[in-house]
OpenMM code with the backbone's topology and positions (N, CA, C; nanometers):
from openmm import Vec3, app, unit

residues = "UNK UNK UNK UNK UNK UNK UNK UNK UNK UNK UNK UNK UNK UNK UNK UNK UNK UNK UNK UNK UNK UNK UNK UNK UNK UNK UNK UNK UNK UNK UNK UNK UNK UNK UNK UNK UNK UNK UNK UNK UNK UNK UNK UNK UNK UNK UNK UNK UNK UNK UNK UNK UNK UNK UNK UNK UNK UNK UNK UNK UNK UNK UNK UNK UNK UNK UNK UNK UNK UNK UNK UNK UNK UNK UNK UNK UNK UNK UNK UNK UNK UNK UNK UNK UNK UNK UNK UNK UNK UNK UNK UNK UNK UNK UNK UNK UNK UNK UNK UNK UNK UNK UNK UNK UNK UNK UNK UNK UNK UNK UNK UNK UNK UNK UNK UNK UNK UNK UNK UNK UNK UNK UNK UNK UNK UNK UNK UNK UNK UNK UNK UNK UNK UNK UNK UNK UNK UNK UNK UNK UNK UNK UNK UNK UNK UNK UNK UNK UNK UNK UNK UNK UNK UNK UNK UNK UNK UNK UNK UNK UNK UNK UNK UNK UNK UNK UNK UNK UNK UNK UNK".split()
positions = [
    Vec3(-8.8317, 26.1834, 0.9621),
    Vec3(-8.8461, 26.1637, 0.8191),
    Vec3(-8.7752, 26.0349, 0.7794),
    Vec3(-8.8325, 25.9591, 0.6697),
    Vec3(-8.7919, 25.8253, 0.6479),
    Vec3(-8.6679, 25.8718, 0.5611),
    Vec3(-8.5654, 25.8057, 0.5630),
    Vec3(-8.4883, 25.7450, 0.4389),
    Vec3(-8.5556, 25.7710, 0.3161),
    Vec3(-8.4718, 25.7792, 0.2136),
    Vec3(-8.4926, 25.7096, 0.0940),
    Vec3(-8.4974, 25.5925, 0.0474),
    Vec3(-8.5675, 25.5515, -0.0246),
    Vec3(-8.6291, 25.4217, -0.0571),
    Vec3(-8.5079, 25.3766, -0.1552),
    Vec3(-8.4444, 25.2601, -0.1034),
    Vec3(-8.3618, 25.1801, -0.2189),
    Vec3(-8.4090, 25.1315, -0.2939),
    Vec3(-8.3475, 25.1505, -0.4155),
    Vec3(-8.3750, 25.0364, -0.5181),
    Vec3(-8.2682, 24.9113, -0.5572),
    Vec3(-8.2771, 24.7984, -0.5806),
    Vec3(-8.1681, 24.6643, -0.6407),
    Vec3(-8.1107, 24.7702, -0.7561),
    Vec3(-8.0617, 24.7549, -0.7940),
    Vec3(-7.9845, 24.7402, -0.9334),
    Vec3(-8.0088, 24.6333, -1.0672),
    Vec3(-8.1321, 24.6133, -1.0804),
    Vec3(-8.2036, 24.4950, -1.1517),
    Vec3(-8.1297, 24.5919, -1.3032),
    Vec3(-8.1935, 24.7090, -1.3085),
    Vec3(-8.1401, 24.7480, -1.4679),
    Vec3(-8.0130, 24.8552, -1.4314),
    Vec3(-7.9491, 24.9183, -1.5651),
    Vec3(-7.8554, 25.0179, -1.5494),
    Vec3(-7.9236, 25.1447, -1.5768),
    Vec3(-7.8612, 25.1751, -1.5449),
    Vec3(-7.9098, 25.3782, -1.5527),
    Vec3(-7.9660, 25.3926, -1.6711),
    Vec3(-7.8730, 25.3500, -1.8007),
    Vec3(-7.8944, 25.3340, -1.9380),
    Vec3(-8.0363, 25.2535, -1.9876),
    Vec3(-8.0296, 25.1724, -1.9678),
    Vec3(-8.1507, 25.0838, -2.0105),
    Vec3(-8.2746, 25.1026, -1.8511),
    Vec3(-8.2655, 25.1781, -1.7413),
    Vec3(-8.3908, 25.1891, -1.7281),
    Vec3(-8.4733, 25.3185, -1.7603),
    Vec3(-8.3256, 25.3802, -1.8305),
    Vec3(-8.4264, 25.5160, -1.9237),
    Vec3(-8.5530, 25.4729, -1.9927),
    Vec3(-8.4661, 25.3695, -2.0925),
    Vec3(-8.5237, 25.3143, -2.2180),
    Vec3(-8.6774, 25.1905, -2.1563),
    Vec3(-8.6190, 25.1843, -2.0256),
    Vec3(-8.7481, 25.0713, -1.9831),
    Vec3(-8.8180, 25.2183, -1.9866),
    Vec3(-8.8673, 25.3217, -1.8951),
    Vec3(-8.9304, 25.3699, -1.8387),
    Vec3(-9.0192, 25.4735, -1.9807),
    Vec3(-8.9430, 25.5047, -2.0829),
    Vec3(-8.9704, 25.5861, -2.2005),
    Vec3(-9.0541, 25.4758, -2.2811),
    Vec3(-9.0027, 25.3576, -2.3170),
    Vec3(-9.1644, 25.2100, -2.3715),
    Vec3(-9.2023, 25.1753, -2.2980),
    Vec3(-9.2816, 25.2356, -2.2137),
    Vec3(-9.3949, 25.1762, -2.0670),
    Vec3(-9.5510, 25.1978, -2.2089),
    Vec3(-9.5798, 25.0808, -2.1833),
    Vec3(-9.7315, 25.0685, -2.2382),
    Vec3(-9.8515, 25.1436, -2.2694),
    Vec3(-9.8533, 25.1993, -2.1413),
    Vec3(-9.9842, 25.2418, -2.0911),
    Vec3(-9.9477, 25.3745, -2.0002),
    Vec3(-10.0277, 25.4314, -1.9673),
    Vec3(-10.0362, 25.5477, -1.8578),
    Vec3(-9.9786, 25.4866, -1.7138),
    Vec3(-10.0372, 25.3826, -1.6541),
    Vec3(-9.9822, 25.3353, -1.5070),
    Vec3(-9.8922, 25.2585, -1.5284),
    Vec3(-9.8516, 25.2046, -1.6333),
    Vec3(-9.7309, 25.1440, -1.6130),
    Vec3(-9.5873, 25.3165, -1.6436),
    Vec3(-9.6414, 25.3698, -1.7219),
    Vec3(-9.5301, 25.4604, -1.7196),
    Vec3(-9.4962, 25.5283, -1.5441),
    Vec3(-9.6079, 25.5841, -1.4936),
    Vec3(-9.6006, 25.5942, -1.3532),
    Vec3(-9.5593, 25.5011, -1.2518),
    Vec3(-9.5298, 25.3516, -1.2648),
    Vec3(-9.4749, 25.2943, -1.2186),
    Vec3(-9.3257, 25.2852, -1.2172),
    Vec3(-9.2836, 25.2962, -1.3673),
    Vec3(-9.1873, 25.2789, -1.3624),
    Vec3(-9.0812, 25.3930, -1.3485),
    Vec3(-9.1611, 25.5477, -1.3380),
    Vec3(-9.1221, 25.6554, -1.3256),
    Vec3(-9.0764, 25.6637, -1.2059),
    Vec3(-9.2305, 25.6107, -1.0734),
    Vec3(-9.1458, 25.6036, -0.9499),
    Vec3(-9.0287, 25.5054, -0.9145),
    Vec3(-9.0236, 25.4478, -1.0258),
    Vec3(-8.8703, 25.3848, -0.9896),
    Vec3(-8.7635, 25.4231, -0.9994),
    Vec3(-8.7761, 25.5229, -1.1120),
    Vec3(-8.7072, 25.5913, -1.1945),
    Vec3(-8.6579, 25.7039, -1.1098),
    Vec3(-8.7582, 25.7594, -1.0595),
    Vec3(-8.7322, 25.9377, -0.9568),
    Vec3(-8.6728, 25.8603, -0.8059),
    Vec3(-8.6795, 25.7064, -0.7870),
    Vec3(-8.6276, 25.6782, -0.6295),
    Vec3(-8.4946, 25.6320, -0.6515),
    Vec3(-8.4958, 25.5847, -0.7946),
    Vec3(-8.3436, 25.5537, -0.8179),
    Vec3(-8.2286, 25.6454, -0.8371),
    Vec3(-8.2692, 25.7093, -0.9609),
    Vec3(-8.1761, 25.8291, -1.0770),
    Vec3(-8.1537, 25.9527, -0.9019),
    Vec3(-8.2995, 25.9964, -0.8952),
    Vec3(-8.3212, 26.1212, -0.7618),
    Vec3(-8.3146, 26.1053, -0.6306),
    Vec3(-8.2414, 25.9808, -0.5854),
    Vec3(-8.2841, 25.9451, -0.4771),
    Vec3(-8.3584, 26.0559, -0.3631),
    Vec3(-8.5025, 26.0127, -0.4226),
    Vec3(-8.6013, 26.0832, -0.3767),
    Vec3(-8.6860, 25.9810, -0.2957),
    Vec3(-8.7369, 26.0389, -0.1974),
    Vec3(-8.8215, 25.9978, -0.0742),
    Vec3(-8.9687, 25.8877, -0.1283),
    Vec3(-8.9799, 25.8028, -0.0817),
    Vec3(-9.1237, 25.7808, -0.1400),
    Vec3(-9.2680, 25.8525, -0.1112),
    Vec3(-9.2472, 25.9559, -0.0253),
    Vec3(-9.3902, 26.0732, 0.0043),
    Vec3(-9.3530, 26.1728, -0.0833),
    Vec3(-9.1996, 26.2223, -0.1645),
    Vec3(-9.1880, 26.2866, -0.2376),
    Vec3(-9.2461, 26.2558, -0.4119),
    Vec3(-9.1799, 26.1175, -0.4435),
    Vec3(-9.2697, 26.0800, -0.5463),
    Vec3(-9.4361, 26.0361, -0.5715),
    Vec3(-9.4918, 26.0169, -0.4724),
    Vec3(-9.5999, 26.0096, -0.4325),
    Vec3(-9.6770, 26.1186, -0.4775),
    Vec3(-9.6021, 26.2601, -0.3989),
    Vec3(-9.6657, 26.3811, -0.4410),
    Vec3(-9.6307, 26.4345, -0.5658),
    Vec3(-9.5485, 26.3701, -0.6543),
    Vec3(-9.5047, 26.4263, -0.7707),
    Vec3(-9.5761, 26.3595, -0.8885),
    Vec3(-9.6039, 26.2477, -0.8185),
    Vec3(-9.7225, 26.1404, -0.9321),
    Vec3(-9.8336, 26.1310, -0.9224),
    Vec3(-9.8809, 26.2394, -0.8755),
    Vec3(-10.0179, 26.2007, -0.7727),
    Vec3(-10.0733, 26.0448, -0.7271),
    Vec3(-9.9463, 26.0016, -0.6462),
    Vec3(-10.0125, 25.8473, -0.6088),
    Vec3(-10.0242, 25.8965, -0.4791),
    Vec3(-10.0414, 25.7717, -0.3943),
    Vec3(-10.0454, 25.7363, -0.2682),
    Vec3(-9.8752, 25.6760, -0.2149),
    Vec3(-9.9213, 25.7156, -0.1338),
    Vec3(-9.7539, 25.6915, -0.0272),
    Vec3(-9.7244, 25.5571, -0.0209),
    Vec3(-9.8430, 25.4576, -0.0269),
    Vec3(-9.8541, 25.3455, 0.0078),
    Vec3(-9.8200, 25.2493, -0.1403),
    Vec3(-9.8749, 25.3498, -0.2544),
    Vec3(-9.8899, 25.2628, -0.3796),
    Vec3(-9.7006, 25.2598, -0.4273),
    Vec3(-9.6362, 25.3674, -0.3821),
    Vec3(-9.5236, 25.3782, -0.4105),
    Vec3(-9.4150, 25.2659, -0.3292),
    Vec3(-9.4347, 25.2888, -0.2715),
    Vec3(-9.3568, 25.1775, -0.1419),
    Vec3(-9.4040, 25.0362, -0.2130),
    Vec3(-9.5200, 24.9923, -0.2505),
    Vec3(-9.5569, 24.8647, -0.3156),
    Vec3(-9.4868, 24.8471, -0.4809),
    Vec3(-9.4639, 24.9370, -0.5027),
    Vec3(-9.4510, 24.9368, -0.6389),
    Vec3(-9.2114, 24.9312, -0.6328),
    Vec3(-9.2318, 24.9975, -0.5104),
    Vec3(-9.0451, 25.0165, -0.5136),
    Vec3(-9.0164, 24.8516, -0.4189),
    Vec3(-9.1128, 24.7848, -0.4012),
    Vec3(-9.1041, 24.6083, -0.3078),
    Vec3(-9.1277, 24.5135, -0.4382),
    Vec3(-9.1791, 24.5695, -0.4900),
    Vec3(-9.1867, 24.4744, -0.6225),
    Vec3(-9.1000, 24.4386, -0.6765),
    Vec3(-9.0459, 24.6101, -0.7425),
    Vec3(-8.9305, 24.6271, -0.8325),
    Vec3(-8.7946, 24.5296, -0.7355),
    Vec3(-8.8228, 24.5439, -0.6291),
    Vec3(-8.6998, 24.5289, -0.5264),
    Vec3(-8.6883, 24.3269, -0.5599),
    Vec3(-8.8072, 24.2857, -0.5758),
    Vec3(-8.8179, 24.1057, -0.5412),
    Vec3(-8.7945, 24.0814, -0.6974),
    Vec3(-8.8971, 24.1567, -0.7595),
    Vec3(-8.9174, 24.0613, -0.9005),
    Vec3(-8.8430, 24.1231, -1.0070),
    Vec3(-8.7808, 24.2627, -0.9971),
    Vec3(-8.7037, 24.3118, -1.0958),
    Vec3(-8.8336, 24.4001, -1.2277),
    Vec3(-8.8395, 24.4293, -1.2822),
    Vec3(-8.9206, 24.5169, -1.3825),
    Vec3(-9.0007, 24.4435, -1.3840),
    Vec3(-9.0090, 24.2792, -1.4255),
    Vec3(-9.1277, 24.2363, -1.4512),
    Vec3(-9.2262, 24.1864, -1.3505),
    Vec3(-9.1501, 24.2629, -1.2161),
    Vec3(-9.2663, 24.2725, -1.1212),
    Vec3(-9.3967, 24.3960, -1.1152),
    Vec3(-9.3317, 24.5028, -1.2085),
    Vec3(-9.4613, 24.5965, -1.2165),
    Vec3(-9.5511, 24.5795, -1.3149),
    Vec3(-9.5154, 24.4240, -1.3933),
    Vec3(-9.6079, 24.4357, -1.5327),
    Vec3(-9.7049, 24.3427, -1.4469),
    Vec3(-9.7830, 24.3520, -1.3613),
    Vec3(-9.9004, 24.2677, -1.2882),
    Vec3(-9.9913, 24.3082, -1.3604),
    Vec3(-10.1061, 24.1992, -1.3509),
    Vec3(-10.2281, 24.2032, -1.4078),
    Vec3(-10.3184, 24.2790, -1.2524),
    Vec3(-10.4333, 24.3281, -1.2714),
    Vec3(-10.5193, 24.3896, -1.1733),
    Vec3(-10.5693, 24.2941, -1.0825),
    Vec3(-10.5893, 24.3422, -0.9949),
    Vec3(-10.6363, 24.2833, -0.8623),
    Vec3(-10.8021, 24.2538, -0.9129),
    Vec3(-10.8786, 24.2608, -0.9781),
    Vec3(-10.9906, 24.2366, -1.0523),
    Vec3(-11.0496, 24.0655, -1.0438),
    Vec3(-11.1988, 24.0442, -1.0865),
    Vec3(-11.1867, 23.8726, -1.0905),
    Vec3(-11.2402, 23.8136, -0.9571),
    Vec3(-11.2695, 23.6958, -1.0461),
    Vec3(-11.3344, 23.6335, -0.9013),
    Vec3(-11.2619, 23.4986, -0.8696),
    Vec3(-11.1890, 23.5473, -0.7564),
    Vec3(-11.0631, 23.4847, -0.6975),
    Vec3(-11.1661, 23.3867, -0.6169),
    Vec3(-11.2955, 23.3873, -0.5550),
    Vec3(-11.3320, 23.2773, -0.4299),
    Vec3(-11.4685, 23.2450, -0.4676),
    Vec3(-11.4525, 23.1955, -0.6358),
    Vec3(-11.5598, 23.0945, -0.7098),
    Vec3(-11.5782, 22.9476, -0.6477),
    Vec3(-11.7135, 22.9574, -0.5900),
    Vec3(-11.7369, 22.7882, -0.5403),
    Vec3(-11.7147, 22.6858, -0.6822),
    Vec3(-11.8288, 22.7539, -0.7713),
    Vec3(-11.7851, 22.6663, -0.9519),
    Vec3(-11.7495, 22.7812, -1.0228),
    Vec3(-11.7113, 22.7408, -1.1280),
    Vec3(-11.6273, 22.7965, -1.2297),
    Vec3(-11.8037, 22.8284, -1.2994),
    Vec3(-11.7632, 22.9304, -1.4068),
    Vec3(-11.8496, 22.9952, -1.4947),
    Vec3(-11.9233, 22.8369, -1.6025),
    Vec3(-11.8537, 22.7397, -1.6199),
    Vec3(-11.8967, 22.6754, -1.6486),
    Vec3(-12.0066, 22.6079, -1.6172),
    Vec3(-11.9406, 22.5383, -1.4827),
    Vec3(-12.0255, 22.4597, -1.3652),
    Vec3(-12.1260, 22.5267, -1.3818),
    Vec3(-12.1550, 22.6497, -1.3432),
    Vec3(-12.3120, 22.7712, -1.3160),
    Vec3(-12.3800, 22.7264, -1.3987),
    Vec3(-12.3297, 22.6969, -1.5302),
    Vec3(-12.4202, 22.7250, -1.7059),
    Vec3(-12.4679, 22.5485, -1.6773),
    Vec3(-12.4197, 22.4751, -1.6208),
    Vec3(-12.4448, 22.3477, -1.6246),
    Vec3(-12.5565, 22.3049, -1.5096),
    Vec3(-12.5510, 22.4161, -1.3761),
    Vec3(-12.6544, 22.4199, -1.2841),
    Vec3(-12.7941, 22.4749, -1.3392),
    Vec3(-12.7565, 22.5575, -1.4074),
    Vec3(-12.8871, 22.6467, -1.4310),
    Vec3(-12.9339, 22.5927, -1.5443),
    Vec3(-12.9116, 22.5171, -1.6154),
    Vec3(-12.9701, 22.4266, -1.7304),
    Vec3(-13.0602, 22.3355, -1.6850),
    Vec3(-13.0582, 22.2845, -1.5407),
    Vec3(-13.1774, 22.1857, -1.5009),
    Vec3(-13.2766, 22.2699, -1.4829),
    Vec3(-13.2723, 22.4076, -1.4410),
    Vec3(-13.3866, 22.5082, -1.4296),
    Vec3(-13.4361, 22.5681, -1.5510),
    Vec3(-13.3600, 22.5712, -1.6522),
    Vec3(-13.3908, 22.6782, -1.8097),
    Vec3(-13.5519, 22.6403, -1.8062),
    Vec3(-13.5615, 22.5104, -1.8890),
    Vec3(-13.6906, 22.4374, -1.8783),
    Vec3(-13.8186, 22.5009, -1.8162),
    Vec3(-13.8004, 22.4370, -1.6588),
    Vec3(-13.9163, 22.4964, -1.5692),
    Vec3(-13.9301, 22.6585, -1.5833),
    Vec3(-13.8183, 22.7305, -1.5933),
    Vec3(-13.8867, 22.8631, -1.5889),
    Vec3(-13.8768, 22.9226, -1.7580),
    Vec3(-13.8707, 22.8181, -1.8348),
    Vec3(-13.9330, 22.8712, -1.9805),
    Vec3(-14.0652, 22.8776, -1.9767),
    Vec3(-14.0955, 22.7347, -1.9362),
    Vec3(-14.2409, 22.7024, -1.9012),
    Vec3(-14.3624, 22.7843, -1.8267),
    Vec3(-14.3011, 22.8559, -1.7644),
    Vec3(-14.3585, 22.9661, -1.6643),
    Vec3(-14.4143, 22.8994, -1.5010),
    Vec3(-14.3217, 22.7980, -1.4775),
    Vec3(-14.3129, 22.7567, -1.3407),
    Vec3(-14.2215, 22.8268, -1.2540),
    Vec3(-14.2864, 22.8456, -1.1506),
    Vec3(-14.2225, 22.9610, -1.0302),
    Vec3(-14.1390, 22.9157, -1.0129),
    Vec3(-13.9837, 22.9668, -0.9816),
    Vec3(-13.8875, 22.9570, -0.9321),
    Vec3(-13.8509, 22.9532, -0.8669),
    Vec3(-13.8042, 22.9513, -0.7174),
    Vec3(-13.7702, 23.1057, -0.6445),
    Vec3(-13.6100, 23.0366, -0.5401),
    Vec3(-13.5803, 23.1602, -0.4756),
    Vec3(-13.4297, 23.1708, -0.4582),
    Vec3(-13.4547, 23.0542, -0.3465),
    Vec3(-13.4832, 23.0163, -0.2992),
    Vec3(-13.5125, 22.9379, -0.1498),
    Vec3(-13.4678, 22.7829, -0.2209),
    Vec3(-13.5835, 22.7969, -0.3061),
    Vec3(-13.5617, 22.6313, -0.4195),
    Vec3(-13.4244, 22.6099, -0.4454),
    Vec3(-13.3862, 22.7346, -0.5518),
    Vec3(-13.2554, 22.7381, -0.5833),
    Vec3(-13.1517, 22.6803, -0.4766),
    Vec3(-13.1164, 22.7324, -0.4125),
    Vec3(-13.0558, 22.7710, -0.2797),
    Vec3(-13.0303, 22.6087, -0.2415),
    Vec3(-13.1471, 22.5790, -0.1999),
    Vec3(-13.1203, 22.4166, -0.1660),
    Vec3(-13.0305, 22.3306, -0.2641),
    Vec3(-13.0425, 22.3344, -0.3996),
    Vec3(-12.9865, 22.2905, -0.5214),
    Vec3(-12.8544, 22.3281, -0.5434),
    Vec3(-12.8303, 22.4587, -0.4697),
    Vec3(-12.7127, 22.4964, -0.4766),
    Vec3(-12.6090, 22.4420, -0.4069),
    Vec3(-12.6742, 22.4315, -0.2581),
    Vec3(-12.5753, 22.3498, -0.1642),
    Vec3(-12.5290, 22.2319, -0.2050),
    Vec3(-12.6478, 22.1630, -0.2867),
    Vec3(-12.6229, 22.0570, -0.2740),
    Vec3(-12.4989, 22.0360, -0.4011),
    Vec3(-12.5270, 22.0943, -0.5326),
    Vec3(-12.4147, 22.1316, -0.6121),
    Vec3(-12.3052, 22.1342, -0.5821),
    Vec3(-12.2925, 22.2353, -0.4777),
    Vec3(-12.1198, 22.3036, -0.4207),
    Vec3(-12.0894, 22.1919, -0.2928),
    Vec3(-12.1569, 22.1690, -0.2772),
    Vec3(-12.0853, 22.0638, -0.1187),
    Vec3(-12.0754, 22.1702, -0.0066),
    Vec3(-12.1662, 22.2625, -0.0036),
    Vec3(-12.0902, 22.3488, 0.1056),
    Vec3(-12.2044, 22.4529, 0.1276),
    Vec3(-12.2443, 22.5191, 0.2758),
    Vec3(-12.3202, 22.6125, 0.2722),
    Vec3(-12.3029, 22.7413, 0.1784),
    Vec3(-12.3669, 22.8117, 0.1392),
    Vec3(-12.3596, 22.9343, 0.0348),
    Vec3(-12.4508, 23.0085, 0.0922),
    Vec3(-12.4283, 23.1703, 0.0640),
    Vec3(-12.5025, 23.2527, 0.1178),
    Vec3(-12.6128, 23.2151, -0.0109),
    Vec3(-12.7293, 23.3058, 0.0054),
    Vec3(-12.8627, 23.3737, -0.0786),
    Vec3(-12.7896, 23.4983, -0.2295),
    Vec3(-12.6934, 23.5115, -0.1358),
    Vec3(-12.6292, 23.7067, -0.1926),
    Vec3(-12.5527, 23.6270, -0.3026),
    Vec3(-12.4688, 23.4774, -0.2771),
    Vec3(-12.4315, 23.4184, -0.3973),
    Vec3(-12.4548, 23.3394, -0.4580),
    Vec3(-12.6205, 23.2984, -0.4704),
    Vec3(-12.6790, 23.2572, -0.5610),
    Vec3(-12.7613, 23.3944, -0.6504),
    Vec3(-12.7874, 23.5208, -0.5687),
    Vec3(-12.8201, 23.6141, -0.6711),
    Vec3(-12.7224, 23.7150, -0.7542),
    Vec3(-12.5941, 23.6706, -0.7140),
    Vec3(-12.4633, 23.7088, -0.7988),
    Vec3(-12.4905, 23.6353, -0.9594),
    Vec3(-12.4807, 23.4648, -0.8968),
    Vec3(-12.4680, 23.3891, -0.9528),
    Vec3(-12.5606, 23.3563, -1.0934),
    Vec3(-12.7330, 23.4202, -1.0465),
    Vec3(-12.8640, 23.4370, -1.1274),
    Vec3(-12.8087, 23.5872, -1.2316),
    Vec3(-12.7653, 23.6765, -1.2046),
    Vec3(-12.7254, 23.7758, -1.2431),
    Vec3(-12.6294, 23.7648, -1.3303),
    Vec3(-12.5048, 23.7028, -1.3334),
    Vec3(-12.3764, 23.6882, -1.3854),
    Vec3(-12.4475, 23.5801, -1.5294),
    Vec3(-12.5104, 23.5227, -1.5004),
    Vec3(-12.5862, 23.4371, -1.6193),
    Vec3(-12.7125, 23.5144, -1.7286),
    Vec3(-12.7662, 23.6490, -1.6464),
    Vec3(-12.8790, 23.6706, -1.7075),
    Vec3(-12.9763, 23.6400, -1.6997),
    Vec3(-13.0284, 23.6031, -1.5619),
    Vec3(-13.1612, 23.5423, -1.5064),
    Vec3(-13.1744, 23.6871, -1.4455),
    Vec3(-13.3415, 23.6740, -1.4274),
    Vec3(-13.3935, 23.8506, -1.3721),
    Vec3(-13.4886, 23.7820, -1.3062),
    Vec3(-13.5638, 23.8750, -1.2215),
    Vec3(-13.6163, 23.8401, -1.1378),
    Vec3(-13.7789, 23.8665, -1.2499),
    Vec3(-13.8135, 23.8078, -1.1995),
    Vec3(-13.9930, 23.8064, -1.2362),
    Vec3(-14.1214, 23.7914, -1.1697),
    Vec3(-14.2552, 23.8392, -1.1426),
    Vec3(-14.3183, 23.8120, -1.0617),
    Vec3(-14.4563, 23.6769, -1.1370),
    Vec3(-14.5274, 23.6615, -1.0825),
    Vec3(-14.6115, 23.5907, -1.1447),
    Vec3(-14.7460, 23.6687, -1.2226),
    Vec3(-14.7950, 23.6009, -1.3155),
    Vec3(-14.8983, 23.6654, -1.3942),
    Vec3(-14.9531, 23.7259, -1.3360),
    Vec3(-15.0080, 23.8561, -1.4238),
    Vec3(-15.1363, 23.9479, -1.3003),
    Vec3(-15.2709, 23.8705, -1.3164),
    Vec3(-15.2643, 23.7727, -1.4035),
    Vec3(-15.4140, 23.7109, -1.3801),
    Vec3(-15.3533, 23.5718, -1.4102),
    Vec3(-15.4447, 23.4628, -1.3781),
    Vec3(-15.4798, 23.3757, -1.3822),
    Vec3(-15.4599, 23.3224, -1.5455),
    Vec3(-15.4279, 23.2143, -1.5462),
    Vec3(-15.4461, 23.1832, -1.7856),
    Vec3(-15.5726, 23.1200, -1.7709),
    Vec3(-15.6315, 23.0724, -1.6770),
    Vec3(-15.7574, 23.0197, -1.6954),
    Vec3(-15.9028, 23.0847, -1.6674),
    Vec3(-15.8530, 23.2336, -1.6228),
    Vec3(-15.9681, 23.3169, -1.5985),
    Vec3(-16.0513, 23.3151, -1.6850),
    Vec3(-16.1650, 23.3759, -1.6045),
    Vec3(-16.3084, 23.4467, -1.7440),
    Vec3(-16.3230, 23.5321, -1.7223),
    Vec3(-16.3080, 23.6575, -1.7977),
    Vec3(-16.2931, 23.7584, -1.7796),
    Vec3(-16.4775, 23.8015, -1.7683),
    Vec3(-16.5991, 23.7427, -1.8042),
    Vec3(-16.6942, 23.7589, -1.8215),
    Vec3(-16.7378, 23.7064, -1.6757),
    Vec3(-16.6776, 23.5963, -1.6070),
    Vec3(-16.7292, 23.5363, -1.4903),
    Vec3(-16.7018, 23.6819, -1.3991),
    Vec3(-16.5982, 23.7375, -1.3723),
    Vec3(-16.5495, 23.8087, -1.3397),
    Vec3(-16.6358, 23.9535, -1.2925),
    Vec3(-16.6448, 23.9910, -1.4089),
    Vec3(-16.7491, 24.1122, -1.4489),
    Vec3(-16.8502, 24.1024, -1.3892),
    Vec3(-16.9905, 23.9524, -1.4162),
    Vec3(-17.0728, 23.9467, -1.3171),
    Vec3(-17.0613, 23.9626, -1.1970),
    Vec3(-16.9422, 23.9112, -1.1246),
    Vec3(-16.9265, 23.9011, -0.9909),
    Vec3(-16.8531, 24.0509, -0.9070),
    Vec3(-16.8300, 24.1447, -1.0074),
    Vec3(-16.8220, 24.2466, -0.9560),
    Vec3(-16.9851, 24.3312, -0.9725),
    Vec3(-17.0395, 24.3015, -1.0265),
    Vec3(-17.1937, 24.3685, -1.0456),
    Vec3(-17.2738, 24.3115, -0.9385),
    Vec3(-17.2843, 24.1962, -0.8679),
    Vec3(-17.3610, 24.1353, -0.8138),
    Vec3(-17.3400, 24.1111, -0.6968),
    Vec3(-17.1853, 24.1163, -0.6781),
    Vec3(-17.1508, 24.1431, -0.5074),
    Vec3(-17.1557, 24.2573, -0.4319),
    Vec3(-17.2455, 24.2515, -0.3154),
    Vec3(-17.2545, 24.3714, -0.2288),
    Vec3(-17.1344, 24.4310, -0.2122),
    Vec3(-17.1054, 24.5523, -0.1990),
    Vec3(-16.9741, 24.6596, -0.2046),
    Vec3(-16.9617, 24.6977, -0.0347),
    Vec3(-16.8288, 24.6294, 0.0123),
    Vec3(-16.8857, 24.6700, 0.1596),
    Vec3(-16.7741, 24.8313, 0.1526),
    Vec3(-16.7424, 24.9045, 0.0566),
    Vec3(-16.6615, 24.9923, 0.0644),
    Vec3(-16.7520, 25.1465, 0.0701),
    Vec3(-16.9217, 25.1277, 0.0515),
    Vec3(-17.0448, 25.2111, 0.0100),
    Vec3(-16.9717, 25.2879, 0.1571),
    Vec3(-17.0145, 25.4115, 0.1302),
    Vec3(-17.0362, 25.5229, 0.2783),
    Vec3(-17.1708, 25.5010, 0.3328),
    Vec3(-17.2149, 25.4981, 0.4727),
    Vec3(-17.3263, 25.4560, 0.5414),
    Vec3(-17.3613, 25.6283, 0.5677),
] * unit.nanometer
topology = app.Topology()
chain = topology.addChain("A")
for resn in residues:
    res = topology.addResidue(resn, chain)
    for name in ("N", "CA", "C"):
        topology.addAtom(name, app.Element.getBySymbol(name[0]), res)
């Protein structure tokens, strides 16, 4: 069985009541609770774990924090976000503006075209999967092409189904 998990002495007994009682939110109060039950109780970190319903693992991260950065190591923002952007949300709106045009117009698009345009944009190979992140995150959808023709005749048409032999007849 492990030890108990130390904590620094960043606050006093007194004031990390008062930290742990104005915690924000729901996970920050549980954060600072398991600091609270490893400090005040010197209690196990698989014991607070099971008393907070966390993970064994989230506790130990959360008592390394407290340990480096002091309280205002548990006020982190989420692991959320897109940390490994070739361009910024901007850049995208500035790529896809040479295309708005052609596919207002109802000229075919397609990811292959893109794709080439893209590399050449980013300086760097890119998958397919993040240029259709990339079509997505903007509000581009996929589309197929007209079911007919804009220059059909719908009358040319008609004759030529009346007048062509049917090779589908039963013999």
């Amino acid at each position: 069985m492990r030890p108990p998990a130390s904590i620094e002495p960043w606050l006093s007994t007194e004031s990390m009541q008062v930290w742990v009682r104005e915690a924000p939110d729901k996970s920050s109060f549980q954060r600072r609770l398991a600091i609270w039950l490893t400090h005040i109780g010197r209690l196990a970190a698989h014991q607070v774990a099971e008393l907070l319903c966390a993970s064994k693992q989230a506790v130990w991260l959360w008592i390394s924090q407290y340990n480096q950065q002091g309280p205002e190591g548990l006020d982190r923002q989420g692991r959320g976000g897109r940390r490994w952007a070739f361009l910024s949300v901007e850049e995208e709106e500035r790529f896809l503006e040479k295309f708005q045009q052609q596919a207002a117009g109802g000229e075919i698009l397609t990811a292959r075209q893109l794709h080439a345009q893209l590399v050449k944009a980013t300086g760097r190979e890119v998958s397919l999967g993040y240029l259709y992140r990339l079509l997505h995150r903007h509000g581009w959808r996929k589309l197929g092409p007209r079911p007919r023709h804009p220059q059909a005749r719908a009358r040319a048409q008609e004759r030529f189904k009346k007048k062509s032999p049917t090779s589908s007849k039963r013999r």
